[in-house]
C-alpha positions, -999 to +999 in steps of 0.1 A: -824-442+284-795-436+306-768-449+282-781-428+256-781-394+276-740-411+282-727-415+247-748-383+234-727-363+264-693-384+258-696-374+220-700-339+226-673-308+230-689-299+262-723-304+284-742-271+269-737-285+234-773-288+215-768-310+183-790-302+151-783-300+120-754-276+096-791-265+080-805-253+109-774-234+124-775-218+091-812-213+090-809-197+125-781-173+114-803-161+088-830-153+114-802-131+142-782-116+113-805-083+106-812-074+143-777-089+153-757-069+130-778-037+132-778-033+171-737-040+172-734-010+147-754+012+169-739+004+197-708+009+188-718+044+175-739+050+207-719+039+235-734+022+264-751+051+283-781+035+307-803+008+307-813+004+270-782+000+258-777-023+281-805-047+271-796-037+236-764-057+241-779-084+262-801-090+233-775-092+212-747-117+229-779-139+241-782-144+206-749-153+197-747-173+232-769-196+215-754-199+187-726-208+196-742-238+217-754-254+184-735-281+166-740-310+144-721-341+136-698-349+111-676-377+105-651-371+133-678-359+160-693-327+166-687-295+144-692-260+138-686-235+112-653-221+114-650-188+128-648-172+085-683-185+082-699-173+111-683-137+105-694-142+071-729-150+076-737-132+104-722-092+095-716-091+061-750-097+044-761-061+066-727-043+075-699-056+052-692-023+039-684+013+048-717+022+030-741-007+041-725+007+082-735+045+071-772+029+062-773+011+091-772+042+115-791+066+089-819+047+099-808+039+136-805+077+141-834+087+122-853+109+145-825+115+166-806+151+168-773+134+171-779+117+134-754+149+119-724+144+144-727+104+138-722+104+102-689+124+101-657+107+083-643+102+120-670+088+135-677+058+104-640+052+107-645+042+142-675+020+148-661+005+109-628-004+129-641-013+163-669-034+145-639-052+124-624-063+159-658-068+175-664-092+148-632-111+146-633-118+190-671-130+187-668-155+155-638-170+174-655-173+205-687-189+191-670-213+168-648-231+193-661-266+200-644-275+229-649-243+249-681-224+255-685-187+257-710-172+279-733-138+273-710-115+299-678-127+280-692-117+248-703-080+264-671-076+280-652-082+239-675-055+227-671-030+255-632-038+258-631-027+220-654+006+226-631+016+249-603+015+233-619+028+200-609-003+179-571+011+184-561-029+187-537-051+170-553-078+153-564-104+179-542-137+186-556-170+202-534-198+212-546-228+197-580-242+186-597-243+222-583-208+232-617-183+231-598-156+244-574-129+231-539-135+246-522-102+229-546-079+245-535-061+277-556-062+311-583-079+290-598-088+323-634-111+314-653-114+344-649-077+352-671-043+341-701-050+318-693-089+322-698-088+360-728-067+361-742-090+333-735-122+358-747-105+389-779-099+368-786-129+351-776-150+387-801-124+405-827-134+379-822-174+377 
């Protein structure tokens, strides 16, 4: 039993690595994609103001945390969707266009008073240009097969783009393995959100 547990770790990108099946990372994609695409909208229109939001996010990378964990063989070892088809799959069946992203928050905002200010022409040009970036760092960060990213460094992508209102140049990754953006200044991921998030989660487990 021990040699097994050796060549399934020796053929694998990493330790954290679970291996299914292409079906079944597709299958669970179709299962995050609603509430996973929703909540990012929102939150990008909302901000991160106290603990809901917070958990709203948590919620969110924890599900894309595990995704990104999931691979399954192919010919020349373990794979993953490219980081196209997880974008793909996961945003644009909910919030691919200007239109489907004013739906999303008419019904996020429903009962709420600020429902007027956060559907003017400014506002849907924002969370439509921070999402587009938002996007872009998560699918490369899940799809990398050699490199694992973790819940705090996908909070700290999202709130690093909030911040700067999606007023980013498109972001660039050295190589394959490279999960991070290099072009980005003081992109700093183990600080803000990403720190509270670890001092949590180590607090908890």
């Amino acid at each position: 039993m021990k040699d097994v547990y050796q060549r399934r770790a020796k053929s694998l990108g990493h330790g954290g690595q679970i291996i299914t099946t292409r079906w079944t990372i597709l299958d669970f994609i179709r299962d995050i994609q609603c509430p996973v695409a929703y909540n990012t909208v929102y939150l990008i229109s909302e901000g991160l103001y106290g603990r809901e939001d917070c958990l709203r996010l948590y919620s969110v990378c924890s599900r894309l945390y595990y995704l990104s964990k999931l691979v399954y063989k192919g010919e020349d070892g373990v794979k993953k969707l490219d980081a196209d088809q997880y974008r793909m799959k996961i945003f644009e069946p909910n919030a691919e266009t200007r239109e489907e992203i004013v739906y999303i928050l008419k019904r996020m905002y429903e009962k709420s008073a600020k429902a007027a200010e956060n559907m003017e022409d400014s506002h849907i040009d924002q969370v439509s240009r921070c999402l587009d970036i938002i996007e872009k760092l998560w699918s490369k960060g899940i799809s990398c097969v050699c490199e694992q990213i973790y819940i705090p460094e996908l909070a700290y992508a999202f709130d690093y783009v909030i911040k700067h209102r999606g007023v980013l140049p498109e972001p660039e990754f050295q190589g394959e393995w490279s999960i991070f953006p290099q072009n980005y200044e003081a992109y700093n991921y183990t600080e803000g959100i990403a720190d509270i998030f670890e001092n949590i989660m180590e607090s908890i487990f």
